[in-house]
Backbone as CSV, one residue per row, in Angstrom:
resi,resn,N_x,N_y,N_z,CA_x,CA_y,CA_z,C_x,C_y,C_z
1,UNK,71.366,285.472,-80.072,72.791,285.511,-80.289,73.150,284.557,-81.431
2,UNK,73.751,285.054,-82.452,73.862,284.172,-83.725,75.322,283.337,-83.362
3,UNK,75.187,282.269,-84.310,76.710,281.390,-83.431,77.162,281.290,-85.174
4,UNK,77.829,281.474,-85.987,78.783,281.200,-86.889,79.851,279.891,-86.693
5,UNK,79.672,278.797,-86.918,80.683,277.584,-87.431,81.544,277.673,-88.106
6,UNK,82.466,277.553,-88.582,83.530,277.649,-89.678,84.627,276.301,-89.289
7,UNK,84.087,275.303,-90.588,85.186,274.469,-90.041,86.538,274.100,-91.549
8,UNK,87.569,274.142,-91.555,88.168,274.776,-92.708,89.529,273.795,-92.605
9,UNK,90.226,273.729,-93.618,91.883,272.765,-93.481,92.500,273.621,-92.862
10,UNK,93.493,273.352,-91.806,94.462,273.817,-91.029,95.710,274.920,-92.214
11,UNK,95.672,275.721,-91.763,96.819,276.211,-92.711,96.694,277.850,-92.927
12,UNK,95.891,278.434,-92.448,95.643,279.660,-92.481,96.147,280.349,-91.604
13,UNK,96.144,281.948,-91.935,96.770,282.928,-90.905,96.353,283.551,-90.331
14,UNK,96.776,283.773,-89.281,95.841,284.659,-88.094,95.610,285.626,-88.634
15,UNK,96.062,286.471,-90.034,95.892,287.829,-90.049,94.583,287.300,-90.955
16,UNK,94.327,285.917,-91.882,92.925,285.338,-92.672,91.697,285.781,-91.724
17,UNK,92.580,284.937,-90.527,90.674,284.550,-89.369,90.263,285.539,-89.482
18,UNK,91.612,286.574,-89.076,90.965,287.801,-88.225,89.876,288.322,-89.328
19,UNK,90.162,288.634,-90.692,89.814,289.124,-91.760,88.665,288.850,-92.104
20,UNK,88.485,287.184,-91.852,87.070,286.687,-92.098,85.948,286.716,-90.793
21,UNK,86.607,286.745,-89.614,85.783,286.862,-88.838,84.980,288.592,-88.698
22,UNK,85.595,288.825,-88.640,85.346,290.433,-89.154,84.649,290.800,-90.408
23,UNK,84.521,289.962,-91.304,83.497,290.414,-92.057,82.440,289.794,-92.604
24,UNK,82.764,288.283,-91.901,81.461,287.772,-91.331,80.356,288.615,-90.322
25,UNK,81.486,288.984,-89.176,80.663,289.169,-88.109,79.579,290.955,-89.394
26,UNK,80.296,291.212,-89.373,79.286,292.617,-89.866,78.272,292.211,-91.195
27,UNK,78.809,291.289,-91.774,77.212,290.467,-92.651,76.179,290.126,-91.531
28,UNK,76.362,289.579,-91.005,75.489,289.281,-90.051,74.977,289.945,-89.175
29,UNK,75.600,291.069,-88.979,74.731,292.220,-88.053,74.153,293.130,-88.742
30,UNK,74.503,293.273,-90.389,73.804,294.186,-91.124,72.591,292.865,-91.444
31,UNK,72.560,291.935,-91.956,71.583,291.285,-91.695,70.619,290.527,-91.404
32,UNK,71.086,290.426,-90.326,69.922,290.166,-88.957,69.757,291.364,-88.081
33,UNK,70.623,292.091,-87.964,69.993,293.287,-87.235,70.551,293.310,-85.902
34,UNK,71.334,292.218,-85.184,71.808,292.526,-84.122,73.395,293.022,-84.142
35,UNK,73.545,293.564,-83.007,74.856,294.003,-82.591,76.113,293.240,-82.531
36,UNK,77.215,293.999,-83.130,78.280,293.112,-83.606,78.332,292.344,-82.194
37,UNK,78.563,292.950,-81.278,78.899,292.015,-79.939,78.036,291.072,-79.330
38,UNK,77.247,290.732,-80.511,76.241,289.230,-80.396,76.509,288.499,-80.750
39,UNK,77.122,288.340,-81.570,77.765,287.593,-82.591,79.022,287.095,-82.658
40,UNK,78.672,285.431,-82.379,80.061,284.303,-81.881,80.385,283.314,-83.053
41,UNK,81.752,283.420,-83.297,82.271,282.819,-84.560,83.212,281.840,-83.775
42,UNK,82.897,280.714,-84.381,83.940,279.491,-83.975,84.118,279.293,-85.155
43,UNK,85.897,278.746,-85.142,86.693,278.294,-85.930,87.295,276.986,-85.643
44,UNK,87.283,275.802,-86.933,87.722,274.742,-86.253,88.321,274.554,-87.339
45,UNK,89.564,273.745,-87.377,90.730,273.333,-88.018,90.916,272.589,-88.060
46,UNK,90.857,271.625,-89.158,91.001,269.975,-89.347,92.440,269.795,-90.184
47,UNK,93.190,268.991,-89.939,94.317,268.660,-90.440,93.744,268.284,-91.630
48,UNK,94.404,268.340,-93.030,94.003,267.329,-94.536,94.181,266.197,-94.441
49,UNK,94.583,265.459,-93.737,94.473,264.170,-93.461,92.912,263.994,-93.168
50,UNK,92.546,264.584,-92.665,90.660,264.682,-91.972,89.995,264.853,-93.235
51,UNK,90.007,265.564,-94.100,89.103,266.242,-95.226,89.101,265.427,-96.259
52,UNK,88.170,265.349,-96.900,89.033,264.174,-98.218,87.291,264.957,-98.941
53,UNK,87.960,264.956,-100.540,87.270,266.182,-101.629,87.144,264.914,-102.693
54,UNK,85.627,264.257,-103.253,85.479,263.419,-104.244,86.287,261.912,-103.649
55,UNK,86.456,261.973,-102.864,86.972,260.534,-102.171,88.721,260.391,-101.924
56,UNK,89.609,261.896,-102.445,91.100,261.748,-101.808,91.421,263.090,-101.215
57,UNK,91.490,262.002,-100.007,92.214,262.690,-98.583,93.021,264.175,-99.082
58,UNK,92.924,265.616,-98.574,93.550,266.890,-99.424,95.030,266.384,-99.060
59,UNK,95.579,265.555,-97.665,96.753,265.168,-97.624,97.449,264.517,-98.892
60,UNK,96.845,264.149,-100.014,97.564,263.555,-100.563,98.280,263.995,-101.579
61,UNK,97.471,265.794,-101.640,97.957,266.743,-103.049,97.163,267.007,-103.447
């Protein structure tokens, strides 16, 4: 059973996840070979206060 991570800045739309989880999940069943319904995608959402890109926080702009 393949497990997919996705951890990303808070701010996206349910109609994104759905979009990406969905075509994640079928990369991954075209190749590896198992069945879409093997295949578990977690999504985790960090506020920009959390993330920081070259050393400033994305909260800051």
């Amino acid at each position: 059973m393949p497990v997919v991570t996705i951890t990303m800045a808070r701010g996206r739309s349910y109609d994104q996840k759905k979009q990406l989880s969905e075509e994640i999940a079928r990369s991954v069943t075209t190749v590896l070979g198992v069945p879409v319904e093997r295949v578990t995608i977690l999504i985790h959402e960090l506020e920009k206060e959390n993330i920081a890109l070259s050393g400033k926080l994305l909260s800051e702009g």
